[in-house]
C-alpha positions in Angstrom: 96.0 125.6 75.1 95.7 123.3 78.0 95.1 119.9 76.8 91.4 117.9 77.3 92.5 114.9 80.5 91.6 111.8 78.3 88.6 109.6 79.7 88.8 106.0 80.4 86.5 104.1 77.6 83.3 102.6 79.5 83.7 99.4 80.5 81.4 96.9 78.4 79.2 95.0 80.4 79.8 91.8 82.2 78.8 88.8 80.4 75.7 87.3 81.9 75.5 83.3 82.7 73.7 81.4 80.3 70.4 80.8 81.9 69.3 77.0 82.0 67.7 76.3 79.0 63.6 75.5 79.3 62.6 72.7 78.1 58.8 72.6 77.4 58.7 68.8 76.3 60.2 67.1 78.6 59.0 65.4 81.4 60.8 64.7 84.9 60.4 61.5 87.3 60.3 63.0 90.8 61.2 59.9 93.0 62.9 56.4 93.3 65.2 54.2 91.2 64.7 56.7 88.1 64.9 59.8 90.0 66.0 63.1 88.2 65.4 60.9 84.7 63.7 63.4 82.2 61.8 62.0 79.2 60.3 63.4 75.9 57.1 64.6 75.8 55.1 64.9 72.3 54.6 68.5 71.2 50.7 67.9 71.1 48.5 71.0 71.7 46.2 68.8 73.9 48.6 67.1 75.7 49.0 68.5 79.4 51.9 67.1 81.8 50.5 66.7 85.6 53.3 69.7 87.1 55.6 68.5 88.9 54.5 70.2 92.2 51.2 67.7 92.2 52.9 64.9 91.1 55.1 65.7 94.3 52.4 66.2 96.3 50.4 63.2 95.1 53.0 60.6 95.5 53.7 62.0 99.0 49.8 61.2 99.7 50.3 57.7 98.1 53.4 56.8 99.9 52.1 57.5 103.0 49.2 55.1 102.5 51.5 52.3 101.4 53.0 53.1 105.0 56.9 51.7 103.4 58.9 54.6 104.0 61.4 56.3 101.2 57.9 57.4 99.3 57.9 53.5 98.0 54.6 51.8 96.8 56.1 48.3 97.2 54.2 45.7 95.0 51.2 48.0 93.9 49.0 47.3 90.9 48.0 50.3 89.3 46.2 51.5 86.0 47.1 54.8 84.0 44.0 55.4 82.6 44.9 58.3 80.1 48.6 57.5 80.2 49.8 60.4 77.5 52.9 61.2 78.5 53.2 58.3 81.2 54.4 60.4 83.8 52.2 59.4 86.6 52.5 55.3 85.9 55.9 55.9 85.1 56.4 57.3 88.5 54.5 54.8 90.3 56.6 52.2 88.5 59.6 54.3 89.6 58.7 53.7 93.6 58.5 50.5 93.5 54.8 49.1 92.0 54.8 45.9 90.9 52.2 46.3 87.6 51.5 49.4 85.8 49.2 49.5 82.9 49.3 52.5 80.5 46.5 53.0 78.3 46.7 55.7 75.2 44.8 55.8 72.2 47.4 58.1 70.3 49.7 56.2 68.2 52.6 58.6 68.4 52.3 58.6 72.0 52.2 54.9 71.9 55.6 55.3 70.2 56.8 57.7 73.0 55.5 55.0 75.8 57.2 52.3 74.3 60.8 54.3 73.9 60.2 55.8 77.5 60.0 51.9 78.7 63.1 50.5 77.3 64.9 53.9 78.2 64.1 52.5 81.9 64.2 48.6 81.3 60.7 49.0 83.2 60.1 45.4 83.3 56.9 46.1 85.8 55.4 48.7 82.8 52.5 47.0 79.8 51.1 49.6 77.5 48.0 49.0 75.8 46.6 51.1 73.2 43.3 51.8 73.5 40.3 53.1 75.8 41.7 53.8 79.4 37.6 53.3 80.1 37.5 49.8 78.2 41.1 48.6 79.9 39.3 49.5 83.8 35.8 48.0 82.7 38.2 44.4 81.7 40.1 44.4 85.1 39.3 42.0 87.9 37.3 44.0 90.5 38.8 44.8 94.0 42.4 44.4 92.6 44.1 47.3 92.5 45.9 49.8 94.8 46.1 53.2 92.5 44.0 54.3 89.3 45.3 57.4 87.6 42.4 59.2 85.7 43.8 62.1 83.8 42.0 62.8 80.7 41.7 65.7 78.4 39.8 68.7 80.3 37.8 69.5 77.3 36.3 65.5 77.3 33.7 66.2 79.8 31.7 63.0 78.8 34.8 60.7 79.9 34.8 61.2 83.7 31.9 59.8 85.0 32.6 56.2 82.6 36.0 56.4 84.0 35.2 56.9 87.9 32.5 54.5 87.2 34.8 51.8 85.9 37.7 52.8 88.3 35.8 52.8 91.5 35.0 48.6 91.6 38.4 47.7 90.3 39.5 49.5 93.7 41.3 46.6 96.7 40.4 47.7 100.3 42.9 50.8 100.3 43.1 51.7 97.1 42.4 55.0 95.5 41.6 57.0 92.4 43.3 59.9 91.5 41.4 62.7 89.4 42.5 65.3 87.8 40.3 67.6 86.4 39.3 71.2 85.7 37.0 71.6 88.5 36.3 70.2 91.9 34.5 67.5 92.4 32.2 67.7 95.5 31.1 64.2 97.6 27.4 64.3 96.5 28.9 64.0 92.9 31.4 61.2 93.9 28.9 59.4 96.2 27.0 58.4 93.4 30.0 56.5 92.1 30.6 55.0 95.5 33.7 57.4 95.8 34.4 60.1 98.6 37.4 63.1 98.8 40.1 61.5 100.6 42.7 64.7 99.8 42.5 67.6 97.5 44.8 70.2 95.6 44.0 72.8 93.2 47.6 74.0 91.2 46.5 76.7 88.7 44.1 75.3 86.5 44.0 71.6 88.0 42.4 70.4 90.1 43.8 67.6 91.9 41.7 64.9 93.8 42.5 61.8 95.7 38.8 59.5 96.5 38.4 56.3 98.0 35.7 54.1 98.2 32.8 55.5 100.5 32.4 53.2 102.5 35.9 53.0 104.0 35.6 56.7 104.3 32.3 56.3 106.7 33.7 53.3 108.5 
């Protein structure tokens, strides 16, 4: 009997690269003398990163206002309202600002602030723990350049205090940023003193940059 022609075994598969692990809690700074630096974020089920793609886009708004080139914001004074994870006073502190205030109320994040600052010997960083709200109300009026107001989407009653409170601490310039999970319209804003200066929406935030009205008008 003719013999059966032997068949080659089937070649297994090739191994597949190892895809880049994901890393939920971690947080990257976009720009300046920390660039490409990731930090830890808290696994909190309330606490919510600004994505990176806004925090690109916002910082490209603000550096164009600062008008220094290199997306810097060279000697700025700016308040993190609702700090949580830092990222956005961390970044401004990154480009250059010359005071950043980060208020949080959680003790563990507290914790995370403090081991994110001496990570980055961020001399120009102060963490306070307590009511971003409180921390704007105390500030000397007319002198800062950038208030970040981020807080928790479901704490509806904290935006208007906060845009209250953030609008007179605001120099001639200076700017709010709001994120939030809706848009604001300028009869809301107006009554606050605020108008849209640019605006964003990224999935389920809404991202807002106001300045005072009146420069808006003149």
């Amino acid at each position: 009997m003719p013999q059966k022609k032997a068949t080659a075994a089937p070649r297994p598969p090739a191994a597949k690269r190892p895809a880049r692990p994901v890393r939920p809690n971690e947080v990257r700074i976009i720009g300046g003398q920390w660039k490409r630096t990731r930090l830890a974020v808290a696994d909190k089920p309330d606490l919510r990163p600004t994505p990176d793609r806004v925090r690109e886009t916002l910082f490209n708004w603000l550096a164009s206002l600062a008008g220094a080139g290199g997306g810097e914001l060279p000697g700025w004074h700016c308040v993190d309202a609702f700090a949580g994870t830092g990222a956005l006073g961390l970044e401004a502190a990154s480009r250059g600002a010359a005071n950043v205030l980060l208020c949080e109320q959680d003790a563990g994040l507290i914790a995370q602030l403090q081991a994110a600052k001496t990570k980055l010997s961020a001399e120009a960083v102060r963490i306070d723990r307590g009511n971003g709200v409180t921390a704007l109300e105390r500030t000397t009026a007319g002198s800062l350049h950038a208030v970040f107001l981020d807080p928790p989407f479901e704490s509806v009653a904290l935006y208007e205090p906060a845009l209250r409170a953030a609008a007179r601490t605001l120099r001639p310039g200076g700017v709010v940023y709001l994120e939030a999970p809706r848009q604001w319209n300028d009869e809301e804003l107006a009554a606050f003193g605020l108008a849209s200066f640019r605006y964003l929406k990224a999935g389920a935030v809404h991202a807002h940059l106001l300045r005072l009205a009146s420069e808006a008008t003149a």
